[in-house]
GUTI-234310 format. One record per residue (C-alpha): residue in one letter; z, y, x. Coordinates in nm, 3 decimals, decimal comma. Layout:
% GUTI-234310
res; up; north; east
A; Z; Y; X;
...
% end
This chain:
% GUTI-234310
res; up; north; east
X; 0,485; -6,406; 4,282;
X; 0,768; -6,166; 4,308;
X; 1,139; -6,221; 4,168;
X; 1,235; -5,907; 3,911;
X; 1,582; -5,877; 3,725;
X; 1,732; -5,679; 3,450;
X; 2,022; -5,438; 3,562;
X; 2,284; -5,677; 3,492;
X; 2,124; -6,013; 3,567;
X; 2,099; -6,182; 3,243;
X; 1,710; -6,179; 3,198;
X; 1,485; -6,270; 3,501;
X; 1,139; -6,320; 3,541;
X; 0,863; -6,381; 3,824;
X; 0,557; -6,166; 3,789;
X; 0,262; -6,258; 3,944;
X; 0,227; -5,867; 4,043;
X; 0,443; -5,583; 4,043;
X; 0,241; -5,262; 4,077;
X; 0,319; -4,923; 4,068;
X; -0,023; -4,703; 4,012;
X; -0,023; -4,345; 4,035;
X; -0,363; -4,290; 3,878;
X; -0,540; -4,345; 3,587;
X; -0,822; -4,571; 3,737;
X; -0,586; -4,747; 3,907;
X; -0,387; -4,854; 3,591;
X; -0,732; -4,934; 3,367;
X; -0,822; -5,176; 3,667;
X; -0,481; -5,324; 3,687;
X; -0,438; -5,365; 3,338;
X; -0,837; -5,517; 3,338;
X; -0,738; -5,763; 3,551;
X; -0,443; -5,937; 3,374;
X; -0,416; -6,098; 3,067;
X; -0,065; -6,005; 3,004;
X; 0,105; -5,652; 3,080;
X; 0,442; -5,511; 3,044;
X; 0,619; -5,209; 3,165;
X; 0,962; -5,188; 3,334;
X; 1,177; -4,869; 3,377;
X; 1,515; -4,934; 3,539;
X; 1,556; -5,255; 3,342;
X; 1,862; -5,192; 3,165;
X; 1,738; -5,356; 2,853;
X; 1,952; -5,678; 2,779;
X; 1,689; -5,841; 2,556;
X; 1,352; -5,978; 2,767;
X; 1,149; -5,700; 2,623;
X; 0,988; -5,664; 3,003;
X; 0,975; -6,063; 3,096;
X; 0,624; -6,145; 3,264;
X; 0,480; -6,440; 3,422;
X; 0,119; -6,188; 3,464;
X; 0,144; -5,798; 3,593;
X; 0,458; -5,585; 3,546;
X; 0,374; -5,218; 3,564;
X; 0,623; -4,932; 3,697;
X; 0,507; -4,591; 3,646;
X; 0,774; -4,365; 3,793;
X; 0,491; -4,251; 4,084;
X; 0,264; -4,206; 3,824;
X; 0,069; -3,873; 3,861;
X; 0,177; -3,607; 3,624;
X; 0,434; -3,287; 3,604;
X; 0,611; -3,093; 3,306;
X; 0,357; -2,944; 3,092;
X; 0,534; -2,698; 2,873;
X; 0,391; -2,567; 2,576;
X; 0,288; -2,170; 2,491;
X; 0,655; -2,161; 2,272;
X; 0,855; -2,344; 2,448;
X; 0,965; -2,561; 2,156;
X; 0,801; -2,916; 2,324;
X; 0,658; -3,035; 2,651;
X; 0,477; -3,317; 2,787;
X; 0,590; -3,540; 3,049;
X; 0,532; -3,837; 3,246;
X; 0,592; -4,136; 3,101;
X; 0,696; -4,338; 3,379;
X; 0,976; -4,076; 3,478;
X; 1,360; -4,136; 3,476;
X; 1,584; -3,939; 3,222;
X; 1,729; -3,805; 3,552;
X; 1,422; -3,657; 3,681;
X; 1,278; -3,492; 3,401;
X; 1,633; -3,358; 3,265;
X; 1,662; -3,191; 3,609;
X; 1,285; -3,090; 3,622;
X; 1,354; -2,904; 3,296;
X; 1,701; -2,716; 3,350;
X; 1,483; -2,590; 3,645;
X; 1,238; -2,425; 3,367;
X; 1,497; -2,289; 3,148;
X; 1,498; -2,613; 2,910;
X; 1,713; -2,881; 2,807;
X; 1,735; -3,201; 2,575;
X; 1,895; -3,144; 2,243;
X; 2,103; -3,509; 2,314;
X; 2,074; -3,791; 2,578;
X; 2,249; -4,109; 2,603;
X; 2,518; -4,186; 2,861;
X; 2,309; -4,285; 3,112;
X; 2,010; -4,188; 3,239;
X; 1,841; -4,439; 3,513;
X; 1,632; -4,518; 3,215;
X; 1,267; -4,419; 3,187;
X; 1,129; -4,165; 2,972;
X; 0,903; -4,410; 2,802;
X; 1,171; -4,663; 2,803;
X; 1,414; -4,509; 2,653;
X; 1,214; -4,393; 2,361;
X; 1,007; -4,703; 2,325;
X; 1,353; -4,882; 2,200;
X; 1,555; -4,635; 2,041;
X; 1,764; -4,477; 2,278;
X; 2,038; -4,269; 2,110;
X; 2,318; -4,030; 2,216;
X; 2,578; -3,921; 1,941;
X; 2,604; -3,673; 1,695;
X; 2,615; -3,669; 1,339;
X; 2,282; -3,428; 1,298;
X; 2,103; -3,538; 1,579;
X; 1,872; -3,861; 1,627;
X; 1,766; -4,093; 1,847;
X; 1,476; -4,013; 2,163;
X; 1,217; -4,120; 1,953;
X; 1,265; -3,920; 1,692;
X; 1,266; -3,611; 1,982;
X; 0,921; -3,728; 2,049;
X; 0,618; -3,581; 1,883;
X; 0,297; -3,705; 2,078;
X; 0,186; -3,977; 2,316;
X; -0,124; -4,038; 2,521;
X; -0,107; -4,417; 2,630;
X; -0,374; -4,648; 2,787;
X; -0,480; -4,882; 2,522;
X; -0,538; -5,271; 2,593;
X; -0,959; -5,131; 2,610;
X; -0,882; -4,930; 2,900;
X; -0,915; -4,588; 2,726;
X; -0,620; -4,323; 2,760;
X; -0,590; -4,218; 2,378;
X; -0,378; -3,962; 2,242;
X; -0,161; -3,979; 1,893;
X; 0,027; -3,746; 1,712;
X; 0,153; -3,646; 1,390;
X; -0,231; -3,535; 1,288;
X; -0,415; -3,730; 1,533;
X; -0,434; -4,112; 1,521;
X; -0,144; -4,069; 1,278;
X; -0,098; -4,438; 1,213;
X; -0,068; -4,521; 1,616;
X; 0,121; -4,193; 1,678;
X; 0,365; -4,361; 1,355;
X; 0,368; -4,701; 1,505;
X; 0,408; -4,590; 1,863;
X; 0,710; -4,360; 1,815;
X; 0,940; -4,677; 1,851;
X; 0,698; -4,953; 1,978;
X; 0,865; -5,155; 2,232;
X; 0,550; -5,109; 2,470;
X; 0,336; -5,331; 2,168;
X; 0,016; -5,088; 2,161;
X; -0,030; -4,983; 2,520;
X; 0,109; -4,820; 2,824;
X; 0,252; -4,487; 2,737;
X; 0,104; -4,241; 3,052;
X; 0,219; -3,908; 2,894;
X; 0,492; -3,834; 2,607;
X; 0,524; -3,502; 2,374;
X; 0,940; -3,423; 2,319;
X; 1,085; -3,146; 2,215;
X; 1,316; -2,948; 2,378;
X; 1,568; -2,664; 2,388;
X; 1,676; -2,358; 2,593;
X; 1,903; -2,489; 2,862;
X; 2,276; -2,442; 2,797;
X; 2,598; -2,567; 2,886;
X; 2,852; -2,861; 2,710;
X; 3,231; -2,849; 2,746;
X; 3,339; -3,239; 2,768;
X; 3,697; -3,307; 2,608;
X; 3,851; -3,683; 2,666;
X; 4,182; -3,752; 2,512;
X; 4,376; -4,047; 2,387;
X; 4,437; -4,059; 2,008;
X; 4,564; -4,312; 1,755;
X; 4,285; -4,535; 1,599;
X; 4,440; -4,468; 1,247;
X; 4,406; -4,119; 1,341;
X; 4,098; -4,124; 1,429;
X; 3,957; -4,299; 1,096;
X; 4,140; -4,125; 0,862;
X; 4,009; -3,801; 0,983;
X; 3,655; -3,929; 1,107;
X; 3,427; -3,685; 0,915;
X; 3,650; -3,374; 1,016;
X; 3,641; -3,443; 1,323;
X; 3,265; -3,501; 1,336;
X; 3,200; -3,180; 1,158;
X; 3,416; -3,037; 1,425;
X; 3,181; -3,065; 1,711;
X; 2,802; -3,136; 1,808;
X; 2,904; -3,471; 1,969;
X; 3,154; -3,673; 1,894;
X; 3,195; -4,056; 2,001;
X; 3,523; -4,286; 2,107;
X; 3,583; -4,616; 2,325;
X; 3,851; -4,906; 2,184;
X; 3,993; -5,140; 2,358;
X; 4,028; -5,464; 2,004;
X; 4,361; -5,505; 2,204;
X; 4,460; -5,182; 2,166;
X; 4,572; -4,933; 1,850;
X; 4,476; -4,615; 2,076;
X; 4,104; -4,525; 2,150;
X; 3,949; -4,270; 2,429;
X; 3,815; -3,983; 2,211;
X; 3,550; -3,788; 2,363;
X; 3,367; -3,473; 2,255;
X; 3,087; -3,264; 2,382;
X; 3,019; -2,916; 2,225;
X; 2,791; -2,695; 2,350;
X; 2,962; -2,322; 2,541;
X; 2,838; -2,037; 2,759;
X; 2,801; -2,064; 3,074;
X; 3,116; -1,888; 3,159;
X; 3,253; -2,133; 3,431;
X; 3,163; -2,474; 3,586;
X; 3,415; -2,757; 3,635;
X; 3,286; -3,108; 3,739;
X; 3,441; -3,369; 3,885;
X; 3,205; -3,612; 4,098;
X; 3,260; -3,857; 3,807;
X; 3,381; -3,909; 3,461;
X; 3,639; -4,182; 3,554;
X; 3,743; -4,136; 3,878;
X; 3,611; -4,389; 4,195;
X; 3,957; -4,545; 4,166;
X; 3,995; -4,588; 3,854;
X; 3,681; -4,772; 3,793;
X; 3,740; -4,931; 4,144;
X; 4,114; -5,053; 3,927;
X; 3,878; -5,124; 3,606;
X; 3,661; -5,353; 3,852;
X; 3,980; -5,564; 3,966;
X; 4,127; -5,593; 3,621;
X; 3,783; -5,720; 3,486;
X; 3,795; -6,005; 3,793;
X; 4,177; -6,087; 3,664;
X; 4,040; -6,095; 3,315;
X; 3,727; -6,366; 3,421;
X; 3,999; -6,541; 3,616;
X; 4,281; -6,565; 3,375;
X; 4,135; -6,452; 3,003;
X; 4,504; -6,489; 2,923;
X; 4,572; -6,156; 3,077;
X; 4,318; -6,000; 2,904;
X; 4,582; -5,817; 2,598;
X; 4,856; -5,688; 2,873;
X; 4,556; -5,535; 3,128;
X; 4,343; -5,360; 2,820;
X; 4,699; -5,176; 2,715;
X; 4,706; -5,078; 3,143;
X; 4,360; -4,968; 3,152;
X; 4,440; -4,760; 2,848;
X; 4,697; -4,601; 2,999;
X; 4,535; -4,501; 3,304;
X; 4,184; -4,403; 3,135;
X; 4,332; -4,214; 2,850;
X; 4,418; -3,942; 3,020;
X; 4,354; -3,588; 2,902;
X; 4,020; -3,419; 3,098;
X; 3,803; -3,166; 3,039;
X; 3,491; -3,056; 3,215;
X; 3,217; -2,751; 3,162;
X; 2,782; -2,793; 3,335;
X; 2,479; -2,805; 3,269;
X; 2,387; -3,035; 2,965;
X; 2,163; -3,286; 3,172;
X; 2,483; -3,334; 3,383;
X; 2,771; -3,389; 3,185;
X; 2,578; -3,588; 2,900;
X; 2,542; -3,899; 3,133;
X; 2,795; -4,109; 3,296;
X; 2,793; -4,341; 3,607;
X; 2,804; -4,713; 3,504;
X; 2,842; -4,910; 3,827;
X; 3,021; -5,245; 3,684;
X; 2,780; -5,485; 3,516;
X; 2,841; -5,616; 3,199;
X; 2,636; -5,733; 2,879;
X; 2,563; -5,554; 2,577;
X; 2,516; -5,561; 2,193;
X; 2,491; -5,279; 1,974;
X; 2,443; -5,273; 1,578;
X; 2,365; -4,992; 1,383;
X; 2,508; -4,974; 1,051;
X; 2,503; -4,733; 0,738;
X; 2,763; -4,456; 0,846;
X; 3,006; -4,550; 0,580;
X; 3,025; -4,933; 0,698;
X; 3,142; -4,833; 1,013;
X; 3,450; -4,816; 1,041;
X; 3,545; -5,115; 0,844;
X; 3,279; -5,296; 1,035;
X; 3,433; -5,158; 1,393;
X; 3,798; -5,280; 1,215;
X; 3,671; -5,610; 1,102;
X; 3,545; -5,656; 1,444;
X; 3,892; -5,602; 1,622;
X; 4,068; -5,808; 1,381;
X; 3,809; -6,098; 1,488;
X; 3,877; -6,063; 1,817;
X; 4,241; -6,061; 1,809;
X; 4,243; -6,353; 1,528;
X; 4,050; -6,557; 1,789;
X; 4,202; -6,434; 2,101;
X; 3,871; -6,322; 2,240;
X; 3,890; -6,259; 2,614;
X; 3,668; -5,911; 2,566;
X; 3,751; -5,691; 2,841;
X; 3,582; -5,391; 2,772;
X; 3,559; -5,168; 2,471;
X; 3,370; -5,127; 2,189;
X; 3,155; -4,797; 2,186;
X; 3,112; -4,581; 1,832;
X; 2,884; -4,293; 1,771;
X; 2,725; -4,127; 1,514;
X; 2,353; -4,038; 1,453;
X; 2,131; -3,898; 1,215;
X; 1,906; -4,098; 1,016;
X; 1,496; -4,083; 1,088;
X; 1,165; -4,181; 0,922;
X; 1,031; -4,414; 1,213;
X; 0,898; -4,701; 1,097;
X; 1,079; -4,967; 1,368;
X; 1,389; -4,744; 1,398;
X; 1,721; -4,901; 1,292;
X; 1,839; -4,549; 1,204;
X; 1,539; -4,511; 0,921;
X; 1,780; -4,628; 0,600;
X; 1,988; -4,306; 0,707;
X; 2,271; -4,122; 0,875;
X; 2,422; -4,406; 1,085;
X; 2,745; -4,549; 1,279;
X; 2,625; -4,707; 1,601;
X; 2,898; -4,974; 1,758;
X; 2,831; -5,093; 2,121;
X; 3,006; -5,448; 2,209;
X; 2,998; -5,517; 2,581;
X; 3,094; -5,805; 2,824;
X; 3,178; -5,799; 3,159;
X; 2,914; -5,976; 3,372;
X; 3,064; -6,238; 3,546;
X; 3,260; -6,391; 3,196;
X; 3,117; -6,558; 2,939;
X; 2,937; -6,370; 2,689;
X; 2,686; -6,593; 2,454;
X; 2,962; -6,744; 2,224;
X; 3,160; -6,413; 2,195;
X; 2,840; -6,228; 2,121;
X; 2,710; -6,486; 1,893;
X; 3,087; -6,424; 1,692;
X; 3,057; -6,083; 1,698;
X; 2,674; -6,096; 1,598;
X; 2,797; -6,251; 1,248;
X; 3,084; -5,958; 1,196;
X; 2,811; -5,637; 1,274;
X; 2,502; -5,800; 1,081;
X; 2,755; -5,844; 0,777;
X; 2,742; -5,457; 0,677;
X; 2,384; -5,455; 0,635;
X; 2,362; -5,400; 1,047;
X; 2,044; -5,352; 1,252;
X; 2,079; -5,431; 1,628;
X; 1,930; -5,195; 1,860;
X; 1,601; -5,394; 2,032;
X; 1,722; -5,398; 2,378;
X; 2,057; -5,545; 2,289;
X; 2,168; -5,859; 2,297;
X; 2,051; -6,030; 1,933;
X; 1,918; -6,286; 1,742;
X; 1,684; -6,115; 1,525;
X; 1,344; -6,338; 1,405;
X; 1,035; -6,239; 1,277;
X; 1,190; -6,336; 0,913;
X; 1,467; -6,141; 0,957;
X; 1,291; -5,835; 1,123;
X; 1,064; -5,814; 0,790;
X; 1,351; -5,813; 0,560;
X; 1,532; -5,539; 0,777;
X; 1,226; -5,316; 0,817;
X; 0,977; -5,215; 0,512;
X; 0,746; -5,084; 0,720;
X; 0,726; -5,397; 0,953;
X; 0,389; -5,556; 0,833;
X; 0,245; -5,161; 0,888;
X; 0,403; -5,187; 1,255;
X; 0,214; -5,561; 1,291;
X; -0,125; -5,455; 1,163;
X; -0,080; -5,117; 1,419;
X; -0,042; -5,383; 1,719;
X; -0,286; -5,604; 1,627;
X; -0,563; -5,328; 1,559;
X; -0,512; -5,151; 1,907;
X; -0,381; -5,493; 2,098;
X; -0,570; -5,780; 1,911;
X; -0,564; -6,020; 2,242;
X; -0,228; -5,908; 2,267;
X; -0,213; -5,838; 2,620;
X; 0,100; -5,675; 2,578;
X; 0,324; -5,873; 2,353;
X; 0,514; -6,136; 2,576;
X; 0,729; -6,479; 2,426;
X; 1,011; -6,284; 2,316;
X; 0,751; -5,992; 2,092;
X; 0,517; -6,275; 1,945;
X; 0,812; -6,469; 1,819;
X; 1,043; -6,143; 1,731;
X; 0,738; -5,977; 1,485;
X; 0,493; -6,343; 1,415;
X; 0,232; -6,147; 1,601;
% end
C-alpha cells in the first residue's frame, strides 16, 4: 500500500495502488481489476472526495492534446491535465478561459467535477464552461455525453464528483486570448457594502479578502485591457510578505491571544495599493504556499453580505483565534443539477484556517452562521452536509442518484464519504 495526502494534510488515505495510465487499455484494465476507483488531481479538496483503501487513479500523463473545434468557440482537453497546463497550452493557440479560480494546481477534471468557481457577477463556475465529456464508465467503455447525446449523463456528469466514471476527455468553451489589468487596494468594509453592486457592475471581476478583526478589506479587481504593456511581479504578495504572513500565523497558533493586534499588522502591510497587466492564464491565479483549511458556502447574492457580517460579529463575540480572512466573490447562477449556484446569481464566502491551529470547532461555529441564509457549501470544502440534507438543498438530487446508480450500479466509484453524503 502507498501513503497519499490532501494538499494540506487533513484527509489521508492508503491506496492499495496508485497508478498513473496513459492509455485507454491501460485504464479499462486498471479499473477491471479493482473494486473501488477514485481519481486524484493535486488533492486540494478538503472533504475525502478522493479517500481509497482500493486503486487511486492520476491522469495528468494521460494521452491526449488540445483539440480545438472548426470555430474556435470550445475545445477538448485532457482530463487529467492541470489548470496550469492547459491555460498555457491554449494562450499558445490564441485562446483563453473566460474565468479561473485563484489557483490552478488543480486538474481539469477536478476542478469541474466539484464546482470550481472564479468571480464575477455574469460569469459561472467551470462546470458550467463545460459542454461535453467522454469518460470511462464502471463497464469499461469510453462513452461520450453532451447536451444532445446521453443528455441525462452529460446533465448528471457536469458536476459529478467523479460518481459515474473517469472523465478521459472534457468539452469547455473558450475565448480569444486577451489580457486582465489586476487592481488591489485597501478600502473600508462599510464602503465596500454600501456600494457592492456598483462596484460589481464596474468591472468583469470583482472579489475582496477580510480580516473579522479588521473594519478594512483587500479589494481586488480584474478587468480585461489590450495588450498595451506587461507588468508582473514574480508574485501577488511578495516572498516576504507571505514569508511575514507565515511567522505571524506561527505567533497566532502559539499565542491565539495575539491573533486581533497581528490581523490589523498584516493588514497594513498587505493592503497596499498594486497593480499589474498579462496574459489572463497568468494573473488570474495566485501562489498559495501556506497550508491552511477551508470552508466555503454559497449563498443567494443578497444574503451575502449580512451573512459575511454576521460571520465577523461571531467571531469577534467569541474571540475566535481565525488568522486568515474570509474570501467573497460573486458568480452567476447555473442550471446544473448538483451545482450550489443552480437557485441563482450567488455570493460565495471562503472561511479558512491556518494548518497547524485548530480548525473543527471554529468551522463547526461558522458552519451554523453560513448554512443560516439558505447556504450551500461547495463539495470539496470542509462540511457537514448528509444525504437528508443534500436532498432538501438540491431538487434535482434523486435525478443525480438514479444517474449514478444506472451507469455505476456496483458503485465502484462512490467511496464512505459519497455513499453516506447522497444514500447511494
Amino acid at each position: 500500500m502507498t501513503d497519499w495526502s490532501n494538499w494540506s494534510g487533513s484527509v489521508a488515505a492508503s491506496p492499495r495502488l496508485i497508478a498513473r495510465p496513459r492509455y485507454a487499455a491501460e485504464l479499462a484494465s486498471l479499473s477491471g481489476q479493482a473494486s473501488k476507483v477514485r481519481v486524484v488531481g493535486a488533492g486540494h479538496s478538503f472533504m475525502p472526495l478522493c479517500e481509497t483503501g482500493d486503486l487511486l487513479l492520476n491522469l495528468s500523463d494521460y494521452e491526449g492534446a488540445v483539440a480545438i473545434a472548426p470555430d474556435r468557440q470550445t475545445v477538448w482537453a485532457p482530463a487529467g491535465w492541470s489548470l496550469k497546463r492547459l491555460t498555457a497550452a491554449l494562450w499558445s493557440e490564441g485562446l483563453s478561459l473566460i474565468n479561473q479560480g485563484d489557483i490552478n494546481p488543480q486538474s481539469l477534471a477536478g476542478a469541474i467535477s466539484t464546482g470550481t468557481h472564479g468571480t464575477g457577477a455574469e460569469l459561472g463556475s467551470l462546470s458550467a464552461q463545460a459542454c461535453g465529456f467522454r469518460l470511462m464508465t464502471a463497464a469499461g467503455q469510453i462513452v461520450e455525453c453532451g447536451p444532445t447525446l446521453n443528455p441525462e449523463l452529460y446533465q448528471a456528469q457536469r458536476l459529478s464528483l467523479g460518481l459515474l466514471g473517469v472523465a478521459v476527455e472534457i468539452r469547455i468553451h473558450v475565448v480569444p486570448a486577451y489580457h486582465l489589468e489586476e487592481r488591489v487596494e485597501r478600502r473600508p468594509l462599510a464602503e465596500v457594502a454600501e456600494r457592492l453592486d456598483d462596484l460589481a457592475a464596474a468591472t468583469r471581476h470583482m472579489e475582496f479578502f477580510v480580516f473579522p478583526y479588521c473594519d478594512d478589506v483587500i479589494f481586488k479587481t480584474l478587468h480585461p485591457v489590450e495588450a498595451k504593456e506587461d507588468r508582473r511581479p514574480p508574485r501577488e504578495i511578495g516572498e516576504d510578505t507571505e514569508a511575514t504572513f507565515k511567522t505571524i500565523c506561527d505567533l497566532c497558533a502559539a499565542l491565539p491571544i495575539l491573533t486581533p493586534p497581528l490581523q490589523r499588522l498584516v493588514m497594513r502591510m498587505a493592503g497596499k495599493p498594486s497593480r499589474r497587466v498579462g496574459p489572463a492564464y497568468e494573473i488570474f491565479p495566485s501562489e498559495r504556499n501556506i497550508r491552511f483549511e477551508e470552508m466555503e458556502y454559497e449563498l443567494p447574492r443578497a444574503a451575502g453580505l449580512p451573512t459575511l457580517k454576521a460571520a465577523i460579529a461571531h467571531i469577534r463575540k467569541r474571540r475566535l483565534p481565525i488568522t486568515f480572512p474570509f474570501e467573497f466573490r460573486l458568480a452567476a447562477g447555473d442550471d446544473i443539477w448538483m451545482s450550489p449556484f443552480n437557485a441563482g446569481p450567488g455570493a460565495s464566502i471562503s472561511f479558512h484556517q491556518y494548518a497547524k491551529m485548530p480548525w473543527r470547532p471554529a468551522f463547526k461555529e461558522m458552519e451554523a452562521v453560513l448554512s443560516d441564509g439558505a447556504g450551500r457549501p461547495h463539495w470539496a470544502k470542509r462540511h457537514s452536509l448528509t444525504a437528508a440534507d443534500v436532498h432538501r438543498l438540491y431538487p434535482r438530487a434523486a435525478d443525480f442518484v438514479a444517474a449514478c446508480k444506472t451507469w455505476d450500479p456496483a458503485g465502484k466509484f462512490a467511496n464512505t464519504h459519497l455513499t453516506e453524503l447522497f444514500g447511494l
